[in-house]
C-alpha atoms as one frame of an Amber mdcrd trajectory, in Angstrom:
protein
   0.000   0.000   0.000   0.829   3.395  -0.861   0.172   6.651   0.947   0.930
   9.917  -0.175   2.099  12.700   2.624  -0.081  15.945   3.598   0.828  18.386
   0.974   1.456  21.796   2.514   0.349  24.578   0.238   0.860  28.457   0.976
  -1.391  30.856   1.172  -2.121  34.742   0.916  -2.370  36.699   3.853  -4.957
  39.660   3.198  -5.497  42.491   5.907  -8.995  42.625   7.245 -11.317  43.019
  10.049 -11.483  40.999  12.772 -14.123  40.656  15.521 -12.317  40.536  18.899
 -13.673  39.869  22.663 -11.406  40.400  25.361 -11.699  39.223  28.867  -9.421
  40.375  31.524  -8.975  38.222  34.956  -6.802  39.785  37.454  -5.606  37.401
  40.263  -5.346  38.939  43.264  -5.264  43.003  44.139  -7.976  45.261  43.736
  -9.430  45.161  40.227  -9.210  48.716  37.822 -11.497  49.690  35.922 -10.334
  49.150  32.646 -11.276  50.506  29.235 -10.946  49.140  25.777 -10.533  51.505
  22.246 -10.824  50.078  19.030  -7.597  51.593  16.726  -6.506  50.957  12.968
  -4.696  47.777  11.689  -2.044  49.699  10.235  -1.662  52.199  12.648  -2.910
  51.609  16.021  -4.033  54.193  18.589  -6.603  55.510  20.571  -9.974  55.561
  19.003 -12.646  58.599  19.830 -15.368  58.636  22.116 -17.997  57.357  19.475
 -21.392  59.390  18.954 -24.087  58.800  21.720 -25.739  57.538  18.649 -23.070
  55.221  18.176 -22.823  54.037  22.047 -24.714  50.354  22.208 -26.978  49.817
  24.568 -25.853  48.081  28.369 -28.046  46.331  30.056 -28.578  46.463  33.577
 -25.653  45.071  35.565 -26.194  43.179  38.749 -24.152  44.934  41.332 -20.789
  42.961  41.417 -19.123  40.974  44.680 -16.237  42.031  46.346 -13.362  42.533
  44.336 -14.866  42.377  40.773 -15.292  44.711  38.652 -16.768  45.170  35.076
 -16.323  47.477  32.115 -17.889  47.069  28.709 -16.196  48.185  25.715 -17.905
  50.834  22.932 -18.224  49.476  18.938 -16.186  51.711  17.046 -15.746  51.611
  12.808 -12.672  48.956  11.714 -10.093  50.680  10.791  -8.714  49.217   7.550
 -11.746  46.539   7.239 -15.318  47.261   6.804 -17.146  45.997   9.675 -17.017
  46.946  13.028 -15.201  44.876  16.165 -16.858  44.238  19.154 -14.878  44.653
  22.075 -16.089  43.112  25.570 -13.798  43.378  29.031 -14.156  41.764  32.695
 -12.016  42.671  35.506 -12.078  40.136  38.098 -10.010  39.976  41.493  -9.321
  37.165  43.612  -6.270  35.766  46.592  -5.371  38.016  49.254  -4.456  41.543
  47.619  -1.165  43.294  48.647  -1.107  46.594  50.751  -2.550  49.289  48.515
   0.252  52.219  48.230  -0.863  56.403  49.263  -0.633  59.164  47.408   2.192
  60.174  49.064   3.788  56.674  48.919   2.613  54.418  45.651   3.415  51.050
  45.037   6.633  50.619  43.068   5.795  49.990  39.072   6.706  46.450  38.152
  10.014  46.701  36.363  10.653  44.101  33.083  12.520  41.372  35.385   9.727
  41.932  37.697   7.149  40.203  35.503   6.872  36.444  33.203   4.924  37.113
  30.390   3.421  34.594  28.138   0.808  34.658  25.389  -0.526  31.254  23.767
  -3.666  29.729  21.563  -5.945  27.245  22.042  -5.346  25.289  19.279  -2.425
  25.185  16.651  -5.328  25.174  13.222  -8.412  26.814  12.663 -10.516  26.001
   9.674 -11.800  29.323   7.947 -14.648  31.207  10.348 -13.107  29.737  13.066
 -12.586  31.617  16.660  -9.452  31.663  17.473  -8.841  32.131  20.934  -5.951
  33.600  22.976  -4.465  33.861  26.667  -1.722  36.136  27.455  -0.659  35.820
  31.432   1.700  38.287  33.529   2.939  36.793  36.792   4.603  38.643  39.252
   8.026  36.711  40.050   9.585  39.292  41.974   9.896  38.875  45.756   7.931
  42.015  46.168   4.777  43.568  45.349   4.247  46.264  42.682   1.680  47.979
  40.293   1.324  46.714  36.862  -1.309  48.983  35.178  -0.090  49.351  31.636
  -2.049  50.146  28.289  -2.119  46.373  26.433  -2.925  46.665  22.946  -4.025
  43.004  21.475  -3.986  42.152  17.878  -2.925  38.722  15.475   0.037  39.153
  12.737   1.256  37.396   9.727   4.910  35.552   9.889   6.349  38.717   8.740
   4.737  40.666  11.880   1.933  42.670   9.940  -0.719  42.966  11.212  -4.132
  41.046   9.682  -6.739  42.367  12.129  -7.911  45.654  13.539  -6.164  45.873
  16.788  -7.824  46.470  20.245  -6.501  48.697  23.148  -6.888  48.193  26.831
  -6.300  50.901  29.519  -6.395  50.873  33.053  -7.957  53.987  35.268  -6.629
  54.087  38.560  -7.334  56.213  41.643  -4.866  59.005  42.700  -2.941  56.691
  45.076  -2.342  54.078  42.159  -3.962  50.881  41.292  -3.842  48.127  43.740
  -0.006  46.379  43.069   0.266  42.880  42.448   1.104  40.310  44.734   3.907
  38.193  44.846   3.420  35.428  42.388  -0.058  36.884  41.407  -1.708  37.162
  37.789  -3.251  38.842  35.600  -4.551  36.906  32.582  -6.269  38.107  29.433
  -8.033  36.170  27.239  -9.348  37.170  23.521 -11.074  35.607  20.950 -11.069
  36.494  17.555 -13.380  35.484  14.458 -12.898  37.010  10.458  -8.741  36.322
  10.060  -7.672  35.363   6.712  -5.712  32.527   6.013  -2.096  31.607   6.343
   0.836  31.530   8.667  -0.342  33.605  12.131   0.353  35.045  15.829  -1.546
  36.697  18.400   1.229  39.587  19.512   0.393  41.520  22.877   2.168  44.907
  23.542   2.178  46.126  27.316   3.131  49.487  27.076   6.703  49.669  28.812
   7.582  45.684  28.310   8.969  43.543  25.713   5.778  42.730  23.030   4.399
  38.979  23.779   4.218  36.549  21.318   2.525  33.414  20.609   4.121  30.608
  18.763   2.612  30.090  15.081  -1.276  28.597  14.125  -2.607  28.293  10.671
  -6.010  28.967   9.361  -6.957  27.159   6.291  -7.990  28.760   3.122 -11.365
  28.406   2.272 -12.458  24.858   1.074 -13.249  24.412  -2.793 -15.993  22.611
  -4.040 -15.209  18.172  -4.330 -14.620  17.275  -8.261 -17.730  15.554  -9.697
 -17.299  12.704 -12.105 -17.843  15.618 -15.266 -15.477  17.708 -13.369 -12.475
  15.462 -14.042 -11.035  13.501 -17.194  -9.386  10.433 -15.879  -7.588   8.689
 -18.117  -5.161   5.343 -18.754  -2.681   4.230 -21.134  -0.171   2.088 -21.710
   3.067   2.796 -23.513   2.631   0.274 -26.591  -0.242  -1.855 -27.722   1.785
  -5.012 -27.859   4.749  -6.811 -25.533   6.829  -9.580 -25.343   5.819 -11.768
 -22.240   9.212 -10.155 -20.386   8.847  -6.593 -21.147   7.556  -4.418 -18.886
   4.442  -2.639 -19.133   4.504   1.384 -18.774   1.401   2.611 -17.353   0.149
   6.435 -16.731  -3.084   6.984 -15.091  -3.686  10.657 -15.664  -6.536  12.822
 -13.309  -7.102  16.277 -14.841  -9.732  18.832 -14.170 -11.033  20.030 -17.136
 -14.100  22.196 -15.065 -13.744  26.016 -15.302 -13.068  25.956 -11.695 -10.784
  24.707  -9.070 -12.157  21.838  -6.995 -10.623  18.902  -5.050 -10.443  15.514
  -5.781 -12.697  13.366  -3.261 -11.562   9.841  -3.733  -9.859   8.764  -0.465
  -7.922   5.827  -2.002  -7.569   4.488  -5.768  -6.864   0.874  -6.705  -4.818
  -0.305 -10.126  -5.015  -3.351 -11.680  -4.554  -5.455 -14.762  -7.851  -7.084
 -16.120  -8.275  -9.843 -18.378 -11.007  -9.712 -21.534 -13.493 -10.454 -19.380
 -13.235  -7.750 -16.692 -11.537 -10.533 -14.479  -8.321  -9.520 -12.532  -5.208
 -10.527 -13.267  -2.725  -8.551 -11.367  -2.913  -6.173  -8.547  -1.185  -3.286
  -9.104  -0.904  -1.132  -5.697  -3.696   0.546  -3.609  -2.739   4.118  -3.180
  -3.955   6.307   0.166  -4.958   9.661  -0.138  -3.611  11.031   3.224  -5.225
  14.870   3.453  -5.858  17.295   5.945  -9.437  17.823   7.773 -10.050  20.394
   5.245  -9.262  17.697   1.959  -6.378  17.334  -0.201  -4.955  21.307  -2.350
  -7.127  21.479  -4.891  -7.091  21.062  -8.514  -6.813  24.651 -10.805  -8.361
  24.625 -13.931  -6.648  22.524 -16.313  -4.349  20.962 -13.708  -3.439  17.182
 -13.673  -2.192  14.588 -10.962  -0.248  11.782 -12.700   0.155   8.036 -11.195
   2.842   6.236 -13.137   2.600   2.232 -12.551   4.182  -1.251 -14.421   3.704
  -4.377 -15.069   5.743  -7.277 -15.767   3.508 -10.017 -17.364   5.736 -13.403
 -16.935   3.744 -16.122 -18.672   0.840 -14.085 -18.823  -0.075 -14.229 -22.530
  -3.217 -12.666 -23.647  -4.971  -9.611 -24.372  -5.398  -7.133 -20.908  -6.362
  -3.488 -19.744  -5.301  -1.792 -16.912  -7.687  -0.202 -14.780  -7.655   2.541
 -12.604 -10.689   3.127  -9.623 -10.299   5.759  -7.447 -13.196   5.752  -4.764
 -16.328   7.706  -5.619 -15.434   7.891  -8.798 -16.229   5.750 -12.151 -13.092
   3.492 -13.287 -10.998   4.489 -15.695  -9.350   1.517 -18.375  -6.768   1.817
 -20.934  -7.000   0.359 -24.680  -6.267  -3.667 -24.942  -2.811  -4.180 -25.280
  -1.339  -7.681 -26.149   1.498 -10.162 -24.153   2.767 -12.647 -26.670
């Protein structure tokens, strides 16, 4: 049996929008209130205060426990796409917080080396309209406590770090004495999820406005599946490379599938099986079964006009007689060469 390996195909990356929700979870201190802005993919910033017009509505909001707090975020145009990004943040608290600071005596910012920052993705492939979600986590490691309040801004990049979706901003209001520091070995997590990226080779990047830019390590999302070839969609063909042999001479055999549709579609057939048949349609030699070992989301697919070849032989012995081959590939009717002739 023969199986043919994954292909791995590239594919464009195209800017767009993206729809983003955000969720912020801050373990341990006193929660901020926080504030998210919707900016431009290609250059990110601050975004107005939308019209009141503009302003969804927000529905009544229970009154929250002890040490959570809740802000929701305004819709605001996509910058370089055209739809509009929805961007939703929850503060949360929880663990013993550390000693607030004064105004006359803040907590200490968290330096860098104060901090382990990591961003990651749920899953390493998305098909297309899939949500991709993130979590980016900052632990304090230090042996002391200190404020981390920073703008984050969240967005996803290609591999050449340009960015493919309208980027999201997160800042934190504090009181005049400071926001609440962080524990020792507290964290504050943030979690995203994005719908609407194109295809290819992408990262989720997080920039915390005074720290190194977190990245996550590589996910795909597939291109768009094309339609499955349908028996008028494809020519498959078989031939042999004479009409006659001598009973030692090999046999040269091409199997040939082409798609002669006006558009690009994939071949469906999960395995194909050659073999040489007698006059009668009885089989005389099996040739190979050949695995078709694609992706979830199907083999690359066939452009317009393109073929997929299968080379085979034969070596008839004593075999003397008049044959075919024929080729089946499943879901698909067979395909069988002329007669040829083994002396």
């Amino acid at each position: 049996m023969s199986r043919i390996p994954t292909p791995r195909t590239g594919a464009a990356l195209a800017a767009g929008t993206a729809c983003l929700a955000i969720t912020l979870a801050a373990c341990g201190g006193s929660a901020p209130s926080s504030r998210v802005d919707q900016g431009s993919a290609s250059s990110p910033r601050t975004a107005d205060a939308p019209a009141a017009t503009d302003v969804p509505a927000v529905p009544p909001v229970t009154a929250p426990d002890a040490g959570t707090s809740a802000a929701r975020g305004v819709r605001h145009p996509g910058g370089t796409g055209t739809g509009t990004t929805t961007t939703t943040t929850t503060t949360t608290t929880s663990g013993t917080p550390a000693p607030p600071g004064t105004a006359t005596q803040p907590a200490p910012a968290c330096a860098p080396g104060d901090l382990a920052v990591a961003t990651s993705t749920d899953r390493g492939g998305y098909p297309q309209g899939a949500v991709v979600a993130t979590l980016t986590t900052v632990r304090n490691t230090s042996n002391h406590a200190c404020a981390f309040a920073p703008r984050v801004d969240f967005t996803i990049a290609d591999h050449n770090g340009h960015a493919v979706a309208t980027p999201a901003h997160l800042t934190t209001d504090c009181p005049p004495a400071g926001c609440a520091p962080m524990g020792v070995g507290q964290t504050n997590s943030y979690t995203s999820r994005w719908t609407g990226l194109p295809s290819g080779l992408l990262h989720a990047e997080v920039a915390l406005a005074g720290y190194p830019v977190s990245r996550s390590s590589e996910f795909t999302v597939l291109a768009p599946q094309a339609p499955s070839c349908r028996d008028a969609d494809l020519a498959i063909t078989t031939t042999t490379d004479k009409a006659a042999y001598a009973h030692a001479e090999v046999v040269k055999i091409m199997v040939s599938v082409k798609n002669t549709s006006p558009g690009s579609c994939r071949l469906a057939a999960s395995s194909a099986d050659f073999a040489v048949v007698d006059a009668s349609g009885g089989q005389r030699a099996n040739l190979g079964h050949l695995v078709f070992d694609c992706p979830p989301a199907g083999c690359s697919p066939l452009a317009p006009g393109q073929a997929l070849t299968f080379p085979q032989q034969w070596t008839p012995g004593a075999a003397h007689g008049s044959y075919r081959v024929q080729a089946a590939f499943s879901g698909y009717a067979p395909s069988r060469s002329a007669p040829f002739v083994v002396d």
